[in-house]
N, C-alpha and C positions, 0 to 999 in steps of 0.2 A: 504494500500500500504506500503511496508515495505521495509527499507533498500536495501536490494540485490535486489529490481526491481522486487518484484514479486506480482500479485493482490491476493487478497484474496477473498476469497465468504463463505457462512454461511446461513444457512438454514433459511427461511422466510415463514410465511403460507400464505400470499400474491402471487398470482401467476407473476403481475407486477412488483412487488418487487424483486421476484425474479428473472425476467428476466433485469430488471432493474441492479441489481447488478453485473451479470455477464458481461452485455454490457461495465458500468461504467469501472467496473475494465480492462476489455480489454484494454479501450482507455487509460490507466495508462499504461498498459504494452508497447501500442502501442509510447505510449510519452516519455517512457524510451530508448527505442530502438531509440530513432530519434537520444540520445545524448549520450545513457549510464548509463545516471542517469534523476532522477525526480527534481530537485532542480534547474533546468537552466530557470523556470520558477513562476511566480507569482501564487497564489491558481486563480485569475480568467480568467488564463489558461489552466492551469491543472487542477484544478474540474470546471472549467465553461465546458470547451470543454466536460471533460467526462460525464456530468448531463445533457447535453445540447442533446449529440449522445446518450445517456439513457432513456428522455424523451421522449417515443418510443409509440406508436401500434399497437398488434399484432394482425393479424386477423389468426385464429387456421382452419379457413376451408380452405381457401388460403395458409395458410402455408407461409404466405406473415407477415414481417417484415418491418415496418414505422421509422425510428429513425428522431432525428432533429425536434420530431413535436414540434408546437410551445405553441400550445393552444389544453388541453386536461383537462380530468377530474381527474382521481387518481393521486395521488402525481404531483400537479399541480403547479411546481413554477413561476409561474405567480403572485399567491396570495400571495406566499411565499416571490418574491419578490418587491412585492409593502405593504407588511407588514414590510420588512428590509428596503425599501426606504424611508417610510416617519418617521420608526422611526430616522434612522440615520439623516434627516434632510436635505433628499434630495442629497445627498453623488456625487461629481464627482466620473468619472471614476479617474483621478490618488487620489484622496483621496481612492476610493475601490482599487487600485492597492500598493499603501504606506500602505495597513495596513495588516499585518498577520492572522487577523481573516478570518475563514471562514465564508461566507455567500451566501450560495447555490445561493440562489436568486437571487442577486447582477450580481454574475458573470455570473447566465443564462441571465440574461439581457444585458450584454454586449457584448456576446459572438452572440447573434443574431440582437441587435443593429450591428455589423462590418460585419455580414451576411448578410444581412436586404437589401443592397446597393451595386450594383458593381464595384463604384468606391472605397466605404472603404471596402472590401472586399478584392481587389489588395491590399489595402495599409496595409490590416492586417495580406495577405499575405508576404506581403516586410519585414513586419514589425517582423513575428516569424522566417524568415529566418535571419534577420539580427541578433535578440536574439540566434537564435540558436549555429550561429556563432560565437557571444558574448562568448556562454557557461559559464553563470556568476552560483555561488552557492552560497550557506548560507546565508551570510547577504550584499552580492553582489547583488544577482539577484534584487530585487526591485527597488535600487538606478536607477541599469542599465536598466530595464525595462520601469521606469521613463521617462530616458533618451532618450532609443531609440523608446517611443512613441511620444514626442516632436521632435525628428530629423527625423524621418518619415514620418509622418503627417503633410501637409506642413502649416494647420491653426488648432490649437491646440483648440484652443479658439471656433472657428467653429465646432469642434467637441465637444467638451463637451456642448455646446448648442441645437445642436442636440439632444446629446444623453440624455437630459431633456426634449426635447420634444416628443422625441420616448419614454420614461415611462410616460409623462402623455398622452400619446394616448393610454396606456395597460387598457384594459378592460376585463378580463377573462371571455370571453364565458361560461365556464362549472365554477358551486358552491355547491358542495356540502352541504348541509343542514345539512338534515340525512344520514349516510351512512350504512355500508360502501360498497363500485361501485368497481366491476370490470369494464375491458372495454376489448371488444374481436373485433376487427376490428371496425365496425360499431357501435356494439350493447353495449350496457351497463346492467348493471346485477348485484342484490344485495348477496355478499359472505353469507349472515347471513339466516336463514332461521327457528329463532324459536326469532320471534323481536318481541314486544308490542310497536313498533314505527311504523309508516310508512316514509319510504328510499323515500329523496325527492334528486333529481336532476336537477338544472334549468341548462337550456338550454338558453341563451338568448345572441344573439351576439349586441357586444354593442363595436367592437372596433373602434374608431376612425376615426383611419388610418389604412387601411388594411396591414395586412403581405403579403408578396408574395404569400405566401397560408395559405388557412385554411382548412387544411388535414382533419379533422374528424368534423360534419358528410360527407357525402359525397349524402346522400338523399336527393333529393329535391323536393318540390309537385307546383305547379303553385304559382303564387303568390298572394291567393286571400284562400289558404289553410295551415293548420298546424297540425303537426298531429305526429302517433307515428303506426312504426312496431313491432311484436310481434312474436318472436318464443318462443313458448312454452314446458316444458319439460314435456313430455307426461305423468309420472305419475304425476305431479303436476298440473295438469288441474283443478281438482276440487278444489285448495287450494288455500286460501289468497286471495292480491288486486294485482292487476297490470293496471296503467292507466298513465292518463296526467293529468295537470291543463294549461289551456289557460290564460296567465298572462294578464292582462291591467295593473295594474300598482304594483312595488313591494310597500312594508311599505316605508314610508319614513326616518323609523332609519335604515332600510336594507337597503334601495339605500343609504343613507350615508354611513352607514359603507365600503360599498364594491366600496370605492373611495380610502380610503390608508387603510383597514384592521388592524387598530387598537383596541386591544381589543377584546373582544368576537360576535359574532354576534347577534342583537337583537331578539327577537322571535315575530318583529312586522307582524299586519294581512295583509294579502297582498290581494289585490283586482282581483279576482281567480274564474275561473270557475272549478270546478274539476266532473274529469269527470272518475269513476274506474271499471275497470272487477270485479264483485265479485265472487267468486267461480268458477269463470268459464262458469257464466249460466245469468245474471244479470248485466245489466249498470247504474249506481248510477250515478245521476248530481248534483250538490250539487252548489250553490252560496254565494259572500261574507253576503247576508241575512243571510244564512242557511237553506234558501229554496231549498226542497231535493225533485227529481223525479227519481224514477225507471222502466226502462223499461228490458223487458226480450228479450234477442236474438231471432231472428226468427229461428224456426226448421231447415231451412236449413243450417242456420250458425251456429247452435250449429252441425249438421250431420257435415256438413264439415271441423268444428272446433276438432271433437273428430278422424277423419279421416286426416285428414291432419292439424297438430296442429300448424295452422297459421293465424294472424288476421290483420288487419289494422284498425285504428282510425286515420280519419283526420273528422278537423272540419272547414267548407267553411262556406262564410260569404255571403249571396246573394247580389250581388250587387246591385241591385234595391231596393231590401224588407229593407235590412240590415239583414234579419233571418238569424241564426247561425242554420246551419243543422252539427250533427255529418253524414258522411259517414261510416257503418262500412262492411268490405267488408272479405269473407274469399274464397281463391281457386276459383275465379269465382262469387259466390254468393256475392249479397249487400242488405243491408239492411238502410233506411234512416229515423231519426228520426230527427223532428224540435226540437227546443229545448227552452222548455218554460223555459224563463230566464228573471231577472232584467232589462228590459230598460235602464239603466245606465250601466249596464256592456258591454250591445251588444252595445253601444254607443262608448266605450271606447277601446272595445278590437281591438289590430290592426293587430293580427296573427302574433309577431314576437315574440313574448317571450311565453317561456313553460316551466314545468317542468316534468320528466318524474318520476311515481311512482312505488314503490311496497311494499310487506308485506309477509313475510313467505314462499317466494317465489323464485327459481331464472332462471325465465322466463328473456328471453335477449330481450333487446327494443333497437330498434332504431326510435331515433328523425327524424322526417321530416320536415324538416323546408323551407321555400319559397325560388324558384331557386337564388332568387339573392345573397342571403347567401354563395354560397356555391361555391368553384374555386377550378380548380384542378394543379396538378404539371406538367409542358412540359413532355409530355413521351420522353423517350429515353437521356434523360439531368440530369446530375449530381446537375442541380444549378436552380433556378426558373423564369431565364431569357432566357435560350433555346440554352446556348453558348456552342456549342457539346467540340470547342477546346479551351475551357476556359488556358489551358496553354499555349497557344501559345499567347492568350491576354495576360498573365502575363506575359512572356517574352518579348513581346513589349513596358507592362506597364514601369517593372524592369529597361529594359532598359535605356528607358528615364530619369527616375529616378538617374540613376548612371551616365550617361552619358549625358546629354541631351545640353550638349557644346559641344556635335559632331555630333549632332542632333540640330539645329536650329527650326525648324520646331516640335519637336516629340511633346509636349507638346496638342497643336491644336489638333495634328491628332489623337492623344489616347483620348481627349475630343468625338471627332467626333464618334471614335468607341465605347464609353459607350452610345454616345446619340443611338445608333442603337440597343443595349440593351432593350429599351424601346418599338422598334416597332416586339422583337419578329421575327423576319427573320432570323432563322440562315445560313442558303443558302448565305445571302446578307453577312449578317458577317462575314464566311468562304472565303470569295473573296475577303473583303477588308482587312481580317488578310493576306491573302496570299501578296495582292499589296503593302502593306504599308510594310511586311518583306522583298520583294522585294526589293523597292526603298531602306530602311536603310540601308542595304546588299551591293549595288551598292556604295551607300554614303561611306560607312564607309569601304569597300574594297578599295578604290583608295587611300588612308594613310596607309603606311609601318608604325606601331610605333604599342609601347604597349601598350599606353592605348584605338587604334582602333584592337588591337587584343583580349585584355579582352574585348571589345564592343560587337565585334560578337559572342565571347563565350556564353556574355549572352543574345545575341538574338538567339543564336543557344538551349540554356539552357544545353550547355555543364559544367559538373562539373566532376572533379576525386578528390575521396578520398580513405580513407583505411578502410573496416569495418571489424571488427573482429567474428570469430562465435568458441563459445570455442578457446580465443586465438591463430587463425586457422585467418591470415589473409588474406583478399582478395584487389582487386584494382577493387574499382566500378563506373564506366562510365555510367554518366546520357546526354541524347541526343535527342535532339527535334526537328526533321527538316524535311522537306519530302526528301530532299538528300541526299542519305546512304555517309558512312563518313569510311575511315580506318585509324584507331587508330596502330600507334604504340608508346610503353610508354618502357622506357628505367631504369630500375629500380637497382639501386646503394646500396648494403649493407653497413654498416659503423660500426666498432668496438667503443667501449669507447671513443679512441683518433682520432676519425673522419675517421679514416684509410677505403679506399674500402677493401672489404673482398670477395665482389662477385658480378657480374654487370649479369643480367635477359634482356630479349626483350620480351613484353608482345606486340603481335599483335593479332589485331581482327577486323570486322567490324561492324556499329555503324549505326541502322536505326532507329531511332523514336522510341527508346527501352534502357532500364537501361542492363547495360554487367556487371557480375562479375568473376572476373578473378582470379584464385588461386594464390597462393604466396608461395615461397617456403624460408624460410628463413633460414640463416644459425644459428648455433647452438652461436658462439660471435659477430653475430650481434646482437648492440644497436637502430641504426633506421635505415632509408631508406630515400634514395630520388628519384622523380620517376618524370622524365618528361619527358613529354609525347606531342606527334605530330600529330594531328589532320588533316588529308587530305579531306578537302569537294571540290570537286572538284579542280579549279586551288586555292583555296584558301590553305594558310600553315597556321595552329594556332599550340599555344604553350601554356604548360601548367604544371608547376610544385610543387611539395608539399614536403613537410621531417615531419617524424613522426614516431616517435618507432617505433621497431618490437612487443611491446606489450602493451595493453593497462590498464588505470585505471580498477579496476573493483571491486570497493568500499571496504568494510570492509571483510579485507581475512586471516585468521589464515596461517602460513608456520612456517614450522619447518626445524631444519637442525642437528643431531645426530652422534659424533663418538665413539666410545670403546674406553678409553685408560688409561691402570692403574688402575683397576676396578671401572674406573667411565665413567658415561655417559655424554662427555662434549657439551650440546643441545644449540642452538641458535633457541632460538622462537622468529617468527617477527609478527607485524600487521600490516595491512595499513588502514589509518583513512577512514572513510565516507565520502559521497561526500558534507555535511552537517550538522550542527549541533554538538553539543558536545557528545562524548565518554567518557565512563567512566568502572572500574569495577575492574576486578582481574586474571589473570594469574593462574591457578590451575595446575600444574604436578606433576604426581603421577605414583610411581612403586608399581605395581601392583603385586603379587607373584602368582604362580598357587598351592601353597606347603600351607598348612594349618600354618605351622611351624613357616612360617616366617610372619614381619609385614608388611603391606602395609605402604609406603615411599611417603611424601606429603608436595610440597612445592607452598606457596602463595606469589603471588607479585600484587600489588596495581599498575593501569596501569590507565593512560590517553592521550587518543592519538587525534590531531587536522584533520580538513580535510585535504584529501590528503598528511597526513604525511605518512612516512614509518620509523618504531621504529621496536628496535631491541632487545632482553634482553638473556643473558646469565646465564646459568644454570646449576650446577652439582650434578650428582646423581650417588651418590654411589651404587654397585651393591653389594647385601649380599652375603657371601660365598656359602652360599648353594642357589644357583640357577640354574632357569632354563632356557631352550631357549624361554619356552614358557612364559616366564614372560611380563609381558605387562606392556608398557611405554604409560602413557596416557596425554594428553595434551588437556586442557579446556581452555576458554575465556568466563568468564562469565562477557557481558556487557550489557550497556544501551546506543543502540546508535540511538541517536537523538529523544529519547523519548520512543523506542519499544527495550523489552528485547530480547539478542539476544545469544544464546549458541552458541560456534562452540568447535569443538572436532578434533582431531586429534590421533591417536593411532598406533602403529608399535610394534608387536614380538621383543624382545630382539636378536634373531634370524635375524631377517632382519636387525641391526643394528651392530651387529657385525660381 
């Protein structure tokens, strides 16, 4: 991510990776646009949000995109951050917020600890609008971030305790062993395909405390079976392993290890049925003895297998006998074999942990794992609590919040409405947001004054600003209410000395929808003031703002050029970064198009602060023998805030005289 607000990307041979970086960076571009620049927030805002909406699966048949998952397999910061958690030593959130390092990990954890819950979810929300509003930079933002997570949060103390015990409830489902695992919707699948290892993948859920969901897998077999799907890549039929191992119990240095991830993982023996395709024609059972049986596909199953190149391994556990039968089943056809095995293993095994394998191969497997594992997301719902008008809750939340000495009561009532969160009725939800905006509404209409006008604004979630697109500004009206509303905003130009220079009537109307409105500005206007009158029915709100006609917009080379006396008298300006230290040099140079003459080249040493605006003046002599096509070039060669940064400017001699 780079100064002027724009993401980068870069080629990866990881197919997740790559989609992964384009997501990422999006959400950089998308967190500049909120303010203009990236620096109004802490890194486990800004890379927690962006790694968090990255942390994604794609399924390629569906053509279907998963972001926000929580627990996955490749690039799994899970592991990543409970490897940065215990070594930091167990780190609050404002100590991961006070410090400048980045820690992927860290911040994915926080960032779905405040998701996690829909009470701190409101408050997380309050909480980046408040920051945004802030608009703090450089080595502001963190103090203020500090700040406005402690005045937000109305028990600070209760939150970081919390958020200690939602990371020791994280158990990473998916571990990687051997890899390396793509993952394509469902299936998992090994990139490498010329290995002397076998690609182990456990699969073993072990979280605590559940997440609202657990997106992948989404297979499930009764609860008395476990097991693994098989698509096969038809000319790789005959080639390599592809199977499962049914876990009872891992090594005991492995199950330590994978409690804080310090260190390397051990390569202790785990206590393991394994059970592999081999070539495509043969089922190997192998146990922790090393007692090994093979049995051959039955002729149907291999017809079927080489026909439609698809298989199932589940292995059921007979309730009565305790026999372990593998099932293996293709297009219809089944085939069932008992499975002579250890007595202490079929003792021990409980069908909840597996790992899924392969070798030389990349046949796609999906885990089956027993129904209760396995929970899906509310269809048709943005959040995993089923709240269709989650902004209208915020709005009610907000409200209170800012206001809640004009509101006696609101406090209880917004209690009342998260506890209904839990029973999943959005129907019932939707009725009591409506009643409880109602009554406020009533409450807070019968007081003439300003602070029960900015009340209903923000139960209405009316807001006007000014956003700019290429220095092209607009006036834009956000509004959330089921009664359409007519806006008119009364909009005042102002020269340098405050003087009106032109007075605008921007009318529109306003239904449960964001308005932007063109702006036409005069050529000495400095800023504007714009307020604006809000009609909801017999209700009158009021609402005013002042803000240039133009906006910051980070580090910008400008020049300004006259002829006079055969010299070029140039004022080149910069304006600083919205962060961090500048530094560098000033390059102008006259350029000749005549072989004859010399190129003309002057350097100034520049350092400029955020949000400064410096000015430097320059003369440049024109040689006698010239031409119009001589070229005046102007360079900025900097370092701003850590990333080098060219900018160029150039104009014909011709256009300047």
């Amino acid at each position: 991510m780079f100064y002027n607000r724009a993401g980068y990307n870069f080629p990866s041979h990881r197919y997740h990776h790559q989609r992964y970086i384009v997501i990422h960076e999006t959400m950089h571009a998308f967190h500049m646009a909120l303010t203009g620049h990236s620096s109004w927030a802490p890194n486990w805002i800004t890379e927690g949000l962006a790694d968090s909406i990255a942390h994604h699966v794609y399924d390629p048949d569906k053509k279907q995109l998963n972001v926000m998952v929580f627990d996955r397999a490749p690039m799994n910061y899970l592991t990543t951050g409970l490897q940065q958690y215990y070594a930091a030593n167990k780190p609050t959130i404002e100590q991961i917020n006070d410090s400048p390092r980045l820690q992927r990990g860290l911040n994915f954890f926080i960032i779905h600890f405040l998701l996690n819950d829909p009470e701190r979810a409101l408050y997380f929300q309050h909480f980046m609008n408040r920051l945004m509003a802030a608009n703090p930079h450089s080595d502001n933002t963190l103090p203020v971030a500090n700040k406005l997570l402690k005045e937000t949060f109305p028990n600070w103390q209760k939150v970081e305790d919390e958020f200690a015990q939602f990371v020791s409830n994280i158990a990473p489902t998916f571990n990687i062993v051997e890899g390396p695992w793509e993952q394509d919707g469902e299936y998992y699948w090994v990139r490498n395909t010329d290995s002397g290892k076998l690609s182990r993948l456990d699969v073993i859920p072990a979280m605590k405390t559940p997440m609202p969901l657990m997106d992948f897998p989404h297979s499930a077999t009764s609860t008395n079976t476990i097991g693994i799907d098989i698509q096969f890549i038809p000319e790789q039929l005959k080639r390599g392993l592809v199977g499962m191992s049914v876990i009872a119990n891992l090594a005991v240095e492995r199950e330590q290890y994978r409690k804080t991830y310090q260190g390397k993982e051990p390569e202790g023996r785990d206590n393991a049925l394994r059970i592999l395709l081999v070539d495509g024609e043969t089922i190997e059972v192998s146990s922790p003895s090393n007692e090994q049986h093979t049995y051959s596909l039955s002729k149907r199953i291999s017809d079927q297998l080489t026909a439609h190149p698809t298989l199932s391994l589940l292995v059921e556990k007979e309730p009565n006998t305790g026999q372990l039968i593998l099932n293996i089943s293709a297009s219809g056809e089944t085939q069932r074999i008992p499975l002579a095995v250890d007595d202490e293993i079929v003792e021990q095994v409980t069908l909840d942990k597996m790992s899924i394998l392969a070798q030389n191969n990349n046949h796609k497997i999906s885990p089956r794992l027993p129904n209760r594992y396995t929970t899906k997301a509310v269809q048709g719902s943005p959040n995993p609590w089923g709240i269709n008008d989650w902004q209208t809750l915020y709005q009610l939340f907000a409200t209170c919040e800012d206001f809640s000495a004009l509101i006696p009561t609101c406090h209880e009532q917004v209690t009342t409405l998260l506890e209904l969160t839990k029973k999943s009725d959005p129907l019932h939800m939707s009725q009591q947001l409506a009643v409880i905006t109602d009554a406020w509404l009533q409450l807070l209409s019968a007081t003439k004054s300003e602070s029960h006008n900015e009340a209903i604004q923000s139960l209405f979630g009316i807001s006007t600003k000014i956003d700019f697109n290429k220095q092209q500004p607009y006036l834009f009206t956000t509004y959330h209410y089921s009664q359409t509303a007519n806006l008119s905003s009364k909009v005042t130009y102002r020269d340098a000395n405050g003087n009106a220079v032109k007075q605008d009537i921007v009318e529109t109307r306003l239904s449960e929808s964001n308005v932007k409105s063109l702006l036409t500005v005069p050529a000495n206007a400095e800023d504007m003031v714009i307020e604006s009158h809000i009609q909801v029915g017999n209700l009158s709100l009021v609402h005013k703002i002042r803000q240039p006609t133009s906006y910051f917009d980070g580090v910008w080379l400008n020049s300004h050029a006259a002829v006079q006396d055969k010299n070029i008298n140039l004022d080149v300006s910069l304006t600083g970064p919205y962060s961090g230290e500048t530094e560098g040099e000033i390059r102008v140079s006259y350029i000749p198009t005549s072989a004859s003459q010399a190129q003309i080249q002057t350097r100034l040493p520049v350092k400029i602060e955020p949000y400064e605006h410096k000015q430097w003046p320059f003369v440049v002599s024109i040689p006698n023998a010239f031409s119009e096509d001589d070229l005046l070039r102007i360079e900025a060669i900097l370092e701003v805030d850590g990333e080098p940064v060219k900018l160029v400017k150039t104009a014909r001699l011709k256009e300047i005289m």
